[in-house]
N, CA, C and O of each residue as an XYZ file, in Angstrom:
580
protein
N       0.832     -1.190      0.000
C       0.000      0.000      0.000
C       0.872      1.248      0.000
O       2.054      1.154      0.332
N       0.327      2.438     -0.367
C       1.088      3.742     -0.250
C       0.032      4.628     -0.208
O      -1.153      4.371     -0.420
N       0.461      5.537      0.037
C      -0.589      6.685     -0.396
C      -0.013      8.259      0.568
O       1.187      8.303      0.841
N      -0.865      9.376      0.991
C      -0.403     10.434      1.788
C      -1.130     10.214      2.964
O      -1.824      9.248      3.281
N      -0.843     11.373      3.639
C      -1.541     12.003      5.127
C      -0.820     13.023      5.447
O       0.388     13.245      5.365
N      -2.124     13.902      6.003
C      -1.429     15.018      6.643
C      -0.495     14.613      7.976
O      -0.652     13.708      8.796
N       0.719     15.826      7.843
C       1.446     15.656      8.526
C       1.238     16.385     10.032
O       0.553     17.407     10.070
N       1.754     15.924     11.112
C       1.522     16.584     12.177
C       2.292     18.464     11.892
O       3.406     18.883     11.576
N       1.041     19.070     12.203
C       1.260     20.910     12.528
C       0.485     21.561     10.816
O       0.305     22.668     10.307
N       0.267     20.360     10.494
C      -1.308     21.396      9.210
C      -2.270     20.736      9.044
O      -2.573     19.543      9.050
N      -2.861     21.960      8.845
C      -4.286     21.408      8.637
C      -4.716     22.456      7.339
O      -4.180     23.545      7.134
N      -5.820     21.846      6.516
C      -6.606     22.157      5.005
C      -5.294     22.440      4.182
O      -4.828     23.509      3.787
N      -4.651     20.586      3.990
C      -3.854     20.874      2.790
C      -4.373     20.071      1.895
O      -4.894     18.972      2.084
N      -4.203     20.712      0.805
C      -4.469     19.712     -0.282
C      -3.291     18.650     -1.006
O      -2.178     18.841     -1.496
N      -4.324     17.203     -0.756
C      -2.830     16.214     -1.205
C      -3.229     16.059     -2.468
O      -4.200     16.371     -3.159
N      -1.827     15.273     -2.626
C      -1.349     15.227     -3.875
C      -2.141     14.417     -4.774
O      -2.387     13.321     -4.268
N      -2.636     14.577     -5.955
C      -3.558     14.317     -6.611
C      -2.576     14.278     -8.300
O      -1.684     14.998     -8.748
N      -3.330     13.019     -8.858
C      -2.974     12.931    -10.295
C      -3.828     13.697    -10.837
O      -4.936     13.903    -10.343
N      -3.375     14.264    -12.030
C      -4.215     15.001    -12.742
C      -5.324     14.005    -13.979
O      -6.507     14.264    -14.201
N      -4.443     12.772    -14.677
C      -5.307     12.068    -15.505
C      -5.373     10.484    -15.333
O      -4.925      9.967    -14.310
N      -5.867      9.823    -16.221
C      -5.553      8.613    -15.961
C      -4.174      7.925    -16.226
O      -3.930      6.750    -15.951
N      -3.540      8.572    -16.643
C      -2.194      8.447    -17.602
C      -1.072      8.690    -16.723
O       0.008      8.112    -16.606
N      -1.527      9.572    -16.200
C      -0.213     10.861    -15.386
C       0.721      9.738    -14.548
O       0.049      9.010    -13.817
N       1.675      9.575    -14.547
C       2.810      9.105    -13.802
C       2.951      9.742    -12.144
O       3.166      9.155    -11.083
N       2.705     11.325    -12.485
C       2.789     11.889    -11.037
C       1.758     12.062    -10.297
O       0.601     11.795    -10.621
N       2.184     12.590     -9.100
C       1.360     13.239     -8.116
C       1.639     14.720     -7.916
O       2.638     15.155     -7.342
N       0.613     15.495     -8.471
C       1.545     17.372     -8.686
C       1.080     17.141     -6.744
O       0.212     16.489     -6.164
N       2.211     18.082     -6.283
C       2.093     18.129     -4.681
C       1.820     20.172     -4.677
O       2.153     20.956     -5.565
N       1.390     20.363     -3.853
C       0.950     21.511     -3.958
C       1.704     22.311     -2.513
O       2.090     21.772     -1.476
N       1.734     23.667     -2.871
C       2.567     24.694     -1.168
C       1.512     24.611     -0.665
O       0.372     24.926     -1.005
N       2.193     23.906      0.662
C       1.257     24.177      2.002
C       1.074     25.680      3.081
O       0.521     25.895      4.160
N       1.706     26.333      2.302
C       1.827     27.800      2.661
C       2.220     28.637      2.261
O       3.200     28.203      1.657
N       2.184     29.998      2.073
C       2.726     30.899      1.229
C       4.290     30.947      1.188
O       4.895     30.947      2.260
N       4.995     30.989     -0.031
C       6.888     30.864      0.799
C       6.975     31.878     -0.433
O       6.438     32.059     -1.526
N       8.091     32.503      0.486
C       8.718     33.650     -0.488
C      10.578     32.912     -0.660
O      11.282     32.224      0.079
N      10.746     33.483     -1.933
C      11.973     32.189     -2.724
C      12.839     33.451     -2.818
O      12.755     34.063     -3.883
N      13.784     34.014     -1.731
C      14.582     35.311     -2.783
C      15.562     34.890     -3.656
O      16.053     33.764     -3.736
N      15.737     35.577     -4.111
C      17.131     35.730     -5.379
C      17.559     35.101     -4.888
O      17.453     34.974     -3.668
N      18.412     34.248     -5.824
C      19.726     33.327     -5.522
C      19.552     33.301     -4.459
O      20.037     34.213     -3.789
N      18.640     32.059     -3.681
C      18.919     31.693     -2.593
C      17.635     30.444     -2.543
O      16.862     30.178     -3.463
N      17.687     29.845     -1.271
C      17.244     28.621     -1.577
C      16.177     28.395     -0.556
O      16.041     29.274      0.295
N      15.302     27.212     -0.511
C      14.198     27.447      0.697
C      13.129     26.023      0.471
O      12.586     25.522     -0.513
N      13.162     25.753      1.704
C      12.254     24.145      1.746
C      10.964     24.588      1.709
O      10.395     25.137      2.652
N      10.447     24.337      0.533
C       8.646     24.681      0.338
C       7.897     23.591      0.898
O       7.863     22.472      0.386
N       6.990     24.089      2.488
C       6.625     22.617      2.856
C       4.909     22.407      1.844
O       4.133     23.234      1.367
N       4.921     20.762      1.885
C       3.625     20.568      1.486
C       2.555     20.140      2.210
O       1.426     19.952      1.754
N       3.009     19.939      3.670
C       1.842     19.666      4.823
C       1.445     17.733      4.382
O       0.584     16.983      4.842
N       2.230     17.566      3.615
C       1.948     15.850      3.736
C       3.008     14.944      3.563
O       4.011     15.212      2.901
N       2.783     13.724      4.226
C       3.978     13.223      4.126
C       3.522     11.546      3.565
O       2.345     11.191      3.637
N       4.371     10.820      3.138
C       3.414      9.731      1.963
C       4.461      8.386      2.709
O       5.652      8.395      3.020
N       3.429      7.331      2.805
C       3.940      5.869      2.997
C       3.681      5.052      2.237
O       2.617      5.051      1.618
N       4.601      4.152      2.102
C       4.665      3.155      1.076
C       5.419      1.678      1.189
O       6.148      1.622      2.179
N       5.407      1.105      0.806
C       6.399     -0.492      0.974
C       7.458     -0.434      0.982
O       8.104      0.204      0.150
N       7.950     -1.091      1.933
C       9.669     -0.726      2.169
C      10.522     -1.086      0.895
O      11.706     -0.749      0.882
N      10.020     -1.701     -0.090
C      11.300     -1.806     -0.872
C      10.824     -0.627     -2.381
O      11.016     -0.639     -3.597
N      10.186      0.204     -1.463
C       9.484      1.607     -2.582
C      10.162      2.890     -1.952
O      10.531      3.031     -0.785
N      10.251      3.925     -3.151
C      10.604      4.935     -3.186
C       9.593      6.390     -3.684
O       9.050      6.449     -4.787
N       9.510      7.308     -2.803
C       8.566      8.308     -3.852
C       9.684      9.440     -4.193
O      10.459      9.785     -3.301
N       9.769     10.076     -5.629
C      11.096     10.724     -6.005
C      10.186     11.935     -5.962
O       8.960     11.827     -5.973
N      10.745     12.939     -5.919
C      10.309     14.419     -6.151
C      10.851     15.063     -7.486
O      12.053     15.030     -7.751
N       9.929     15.643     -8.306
C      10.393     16.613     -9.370
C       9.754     17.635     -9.437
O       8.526     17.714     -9.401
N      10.557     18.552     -9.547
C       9.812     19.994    -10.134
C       9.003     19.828    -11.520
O       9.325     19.090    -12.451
N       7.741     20.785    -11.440
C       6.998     20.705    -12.219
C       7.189     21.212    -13.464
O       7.391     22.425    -13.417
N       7.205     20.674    -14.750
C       7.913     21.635    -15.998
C       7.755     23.337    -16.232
O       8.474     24.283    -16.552
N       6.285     23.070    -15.843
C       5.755     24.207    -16.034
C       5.960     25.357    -14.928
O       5.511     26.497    -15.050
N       6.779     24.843    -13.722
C       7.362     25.873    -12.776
C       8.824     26.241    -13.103
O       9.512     27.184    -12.712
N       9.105     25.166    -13.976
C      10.819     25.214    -14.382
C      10.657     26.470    -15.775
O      11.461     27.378    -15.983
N       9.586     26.227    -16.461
C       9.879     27.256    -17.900
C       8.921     28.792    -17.512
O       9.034     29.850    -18.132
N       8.152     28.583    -16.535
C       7.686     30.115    -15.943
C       8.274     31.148    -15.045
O       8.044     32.353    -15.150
N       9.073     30.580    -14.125
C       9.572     31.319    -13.039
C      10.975     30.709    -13.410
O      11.239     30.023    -14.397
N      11.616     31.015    -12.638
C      13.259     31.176    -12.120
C      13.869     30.529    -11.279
O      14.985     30.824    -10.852
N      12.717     28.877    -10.706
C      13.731     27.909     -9.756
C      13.817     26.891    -10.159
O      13.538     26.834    -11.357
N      14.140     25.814     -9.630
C      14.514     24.654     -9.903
C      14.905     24.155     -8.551
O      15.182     24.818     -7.551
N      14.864     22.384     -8.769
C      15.488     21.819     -7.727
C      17.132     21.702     -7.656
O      17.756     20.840     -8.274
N      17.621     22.504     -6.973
C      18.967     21.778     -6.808
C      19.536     20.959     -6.979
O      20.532     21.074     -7.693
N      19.106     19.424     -6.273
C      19.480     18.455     -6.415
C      18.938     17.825     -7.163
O      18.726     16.673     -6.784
N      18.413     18.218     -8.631
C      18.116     17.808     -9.799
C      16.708     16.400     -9.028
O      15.661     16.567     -9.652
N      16.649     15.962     -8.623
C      15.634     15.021     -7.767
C      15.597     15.035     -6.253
O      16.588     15.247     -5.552
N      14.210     14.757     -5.743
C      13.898     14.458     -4.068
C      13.725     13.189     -4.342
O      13.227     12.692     -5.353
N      14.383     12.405     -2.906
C      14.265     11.330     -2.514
C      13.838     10.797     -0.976
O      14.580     10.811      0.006
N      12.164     10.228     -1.036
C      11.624     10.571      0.140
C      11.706      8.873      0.045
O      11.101      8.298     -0.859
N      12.557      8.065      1.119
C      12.567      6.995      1.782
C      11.638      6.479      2.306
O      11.066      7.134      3.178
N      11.176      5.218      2.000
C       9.681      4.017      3.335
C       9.681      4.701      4.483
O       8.780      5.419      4.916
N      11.279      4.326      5.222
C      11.392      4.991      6.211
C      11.470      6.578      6.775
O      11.895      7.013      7.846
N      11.014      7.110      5.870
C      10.666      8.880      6.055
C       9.775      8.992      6.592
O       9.938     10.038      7.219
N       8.751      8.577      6.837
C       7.453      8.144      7.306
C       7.435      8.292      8.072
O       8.318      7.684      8.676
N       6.715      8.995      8.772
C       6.961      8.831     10.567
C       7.804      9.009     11.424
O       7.568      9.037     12.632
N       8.877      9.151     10.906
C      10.109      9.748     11.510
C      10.039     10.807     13.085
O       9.069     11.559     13.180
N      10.751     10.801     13.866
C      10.319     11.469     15.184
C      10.971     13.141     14.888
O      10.514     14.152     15.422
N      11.900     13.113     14.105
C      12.056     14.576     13.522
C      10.809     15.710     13.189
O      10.464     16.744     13.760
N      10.403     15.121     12.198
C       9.694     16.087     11.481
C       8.348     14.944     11.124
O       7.695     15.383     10.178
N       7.948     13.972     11.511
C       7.163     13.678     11.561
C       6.771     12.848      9.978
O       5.770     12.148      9.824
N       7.752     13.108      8.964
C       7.851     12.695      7.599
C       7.551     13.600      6.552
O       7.658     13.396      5.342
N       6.935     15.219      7.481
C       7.033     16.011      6.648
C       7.396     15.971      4.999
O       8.444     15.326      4.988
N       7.028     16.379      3.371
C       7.643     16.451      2.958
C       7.712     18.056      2.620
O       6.953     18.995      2.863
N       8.810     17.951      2.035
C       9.537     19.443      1.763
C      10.010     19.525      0.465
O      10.774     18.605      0.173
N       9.771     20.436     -0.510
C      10.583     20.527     -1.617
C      11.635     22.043     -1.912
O      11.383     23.241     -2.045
N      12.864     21.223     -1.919
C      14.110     21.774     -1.730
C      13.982     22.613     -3.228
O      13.868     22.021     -4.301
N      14.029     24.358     -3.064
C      13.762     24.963     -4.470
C      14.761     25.624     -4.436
O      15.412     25.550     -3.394
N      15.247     26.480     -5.491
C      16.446     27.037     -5.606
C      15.987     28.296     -6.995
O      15.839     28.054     -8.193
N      15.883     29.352     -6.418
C      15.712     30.865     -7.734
C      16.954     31.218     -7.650
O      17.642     31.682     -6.741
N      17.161     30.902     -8.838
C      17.996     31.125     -9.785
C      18.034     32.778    -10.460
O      18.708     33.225    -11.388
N      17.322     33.239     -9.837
C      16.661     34.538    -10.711
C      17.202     35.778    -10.082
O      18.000     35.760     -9.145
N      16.718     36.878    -10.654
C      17.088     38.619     -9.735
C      16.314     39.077     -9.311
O      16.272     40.284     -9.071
N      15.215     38.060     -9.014
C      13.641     38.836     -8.829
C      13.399     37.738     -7.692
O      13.754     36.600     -7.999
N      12.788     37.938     -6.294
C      12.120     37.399     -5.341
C      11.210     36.563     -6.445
O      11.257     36.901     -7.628
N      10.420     35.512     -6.031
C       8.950     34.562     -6.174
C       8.722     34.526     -4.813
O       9.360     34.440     -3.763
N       7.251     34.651     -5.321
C       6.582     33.966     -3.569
C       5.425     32.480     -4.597
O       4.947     32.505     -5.731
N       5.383     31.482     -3.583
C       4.908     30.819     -3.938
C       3.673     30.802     -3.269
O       3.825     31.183     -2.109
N       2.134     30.419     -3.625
C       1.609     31.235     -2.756
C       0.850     29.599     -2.592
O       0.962     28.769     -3.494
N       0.265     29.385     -1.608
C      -0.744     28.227     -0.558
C      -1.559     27.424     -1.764
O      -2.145     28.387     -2.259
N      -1.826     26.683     -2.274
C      -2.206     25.606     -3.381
C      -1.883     25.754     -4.674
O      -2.431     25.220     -5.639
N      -0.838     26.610     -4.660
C      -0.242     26.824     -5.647
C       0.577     25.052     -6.200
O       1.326     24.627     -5.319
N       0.482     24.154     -7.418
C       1.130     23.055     -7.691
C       2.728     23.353     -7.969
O       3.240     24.010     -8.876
N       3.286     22.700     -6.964
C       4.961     22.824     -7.057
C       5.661     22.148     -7.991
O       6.337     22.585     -8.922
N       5.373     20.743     -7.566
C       6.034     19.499     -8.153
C       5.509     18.486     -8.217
O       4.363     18.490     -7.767
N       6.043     17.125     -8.789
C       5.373     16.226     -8.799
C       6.524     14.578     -8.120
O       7.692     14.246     -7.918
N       5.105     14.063     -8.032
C       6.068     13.212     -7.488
C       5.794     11.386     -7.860
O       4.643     10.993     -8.044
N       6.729     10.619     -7.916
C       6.190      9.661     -8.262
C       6.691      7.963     -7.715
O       7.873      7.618     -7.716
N       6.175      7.548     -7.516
C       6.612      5.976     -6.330
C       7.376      5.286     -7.615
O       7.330      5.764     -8.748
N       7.934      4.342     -7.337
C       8.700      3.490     -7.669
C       9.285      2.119     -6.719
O       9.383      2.164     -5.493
N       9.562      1.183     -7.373
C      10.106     -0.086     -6.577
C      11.471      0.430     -7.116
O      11.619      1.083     -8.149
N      12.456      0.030     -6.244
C      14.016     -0.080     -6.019
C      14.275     -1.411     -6.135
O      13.330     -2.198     -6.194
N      15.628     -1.866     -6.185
C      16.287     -2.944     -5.827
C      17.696     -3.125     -5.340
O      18.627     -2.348     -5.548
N      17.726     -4.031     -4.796
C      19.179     -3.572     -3.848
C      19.875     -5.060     -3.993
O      19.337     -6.164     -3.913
N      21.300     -4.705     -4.243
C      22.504     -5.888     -4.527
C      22.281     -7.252     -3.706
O      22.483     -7.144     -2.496
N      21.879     -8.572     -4.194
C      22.413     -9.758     -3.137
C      23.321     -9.888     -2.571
O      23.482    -10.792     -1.752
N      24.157     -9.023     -2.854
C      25.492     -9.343     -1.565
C      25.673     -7.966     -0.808
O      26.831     -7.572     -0.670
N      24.894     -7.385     -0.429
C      25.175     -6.078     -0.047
C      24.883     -6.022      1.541
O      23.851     -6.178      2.192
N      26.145     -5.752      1.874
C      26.015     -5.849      3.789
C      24.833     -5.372      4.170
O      24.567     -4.268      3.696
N      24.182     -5.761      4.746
C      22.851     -4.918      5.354
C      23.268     -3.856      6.275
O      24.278     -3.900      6.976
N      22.167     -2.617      6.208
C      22.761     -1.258      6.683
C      22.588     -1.131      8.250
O      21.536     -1.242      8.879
N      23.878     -0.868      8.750
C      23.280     -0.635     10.187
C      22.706      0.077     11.258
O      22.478     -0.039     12.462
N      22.503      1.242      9.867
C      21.360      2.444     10.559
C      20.398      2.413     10.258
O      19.988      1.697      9.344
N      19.577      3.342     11.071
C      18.598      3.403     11.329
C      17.930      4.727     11.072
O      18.455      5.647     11.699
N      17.005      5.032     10.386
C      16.512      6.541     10.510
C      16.041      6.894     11.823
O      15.096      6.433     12.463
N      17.170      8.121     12.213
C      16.780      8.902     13.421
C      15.977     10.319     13.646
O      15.510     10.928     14.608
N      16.083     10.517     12.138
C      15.551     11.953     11.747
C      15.321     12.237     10.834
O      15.519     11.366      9.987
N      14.662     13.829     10.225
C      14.070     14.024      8.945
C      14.885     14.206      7.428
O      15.648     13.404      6.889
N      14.539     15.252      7.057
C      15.898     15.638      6.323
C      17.026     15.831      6.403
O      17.643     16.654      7.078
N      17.425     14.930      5.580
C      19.185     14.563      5.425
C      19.689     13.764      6.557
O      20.888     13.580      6.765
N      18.772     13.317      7.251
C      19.368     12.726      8.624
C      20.115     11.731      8.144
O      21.118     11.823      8.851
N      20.299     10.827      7.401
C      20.880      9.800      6.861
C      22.311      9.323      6.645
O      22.714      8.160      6.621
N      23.299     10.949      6.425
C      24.218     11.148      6.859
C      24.801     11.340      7.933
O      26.010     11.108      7.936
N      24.121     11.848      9.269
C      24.482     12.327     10.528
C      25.253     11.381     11.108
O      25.706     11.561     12.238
């Protein structure tokens, strides 16, 4: 199974919804107004956070049509929201999309405004691959800590 839920600290967000029968993604929408300044960078939250089967992945992309209208982009060219993101005691699994304006002009992104999209996938992982001995302790980026 997979799917969303609101995350603990919002309330009246709208989740992520396919647009057709076709659509690959889920456009995820700002859970609040965010202002993006110039060259500089900023976690747009979406007030939901999504579970799924542990050997699944949901990736994050910016939306084309936010990439050829305005002036950001994702940084890290993709989001990668882990099974284990879920629930997490950090942030609760929050997701967040990491944006980056590129531009000379502030954006504000404004509250159901569609950011990005996002889309599940199965992974697979090496038969001989040591099993990992961490553990998620926290939200974003915790993985390195």
């Amino acid at each position: 199974m997979r799917g969303f839920e609101v995350a603990k600290g919002y309330k009246n967000v709208v989740f992520p919804t396919r647009k057709t029968t076709q659509s690959a993604g889920y456009d995820f929408y700002v859970a609040e107004d965010t202002l993006v300044k110039a060259n500089d960078k900023v976690l747009v939250p979406t007030g939901v956070k999504a579970f799924m089967a542990s050997d699944e992945v949901l990736k994050i992309y910016l939306r084309s049509s936010i990439g050829l209208s305005k002036t950001l982009m994702l940084p890290n060219g993709v989001g990668v929201v882990d099974a284990d993101y879920y629930n997490n005691p950090e942030n609760d699994g929050a997701i967040y999309v990491l944006i980056y304006n590129y531009g000379s002009q502030d954006v504000t992104l404004a509250k159901g405004e569609r950011i990005a999209q996002g889309i599940f996938e199965k992974y697979l992982t090496s038969p001989d691959e040591k099993a990992p001995a961490l553990k998620r302790n926290g939200g974003f980026g915790s993985t390195g800590k």
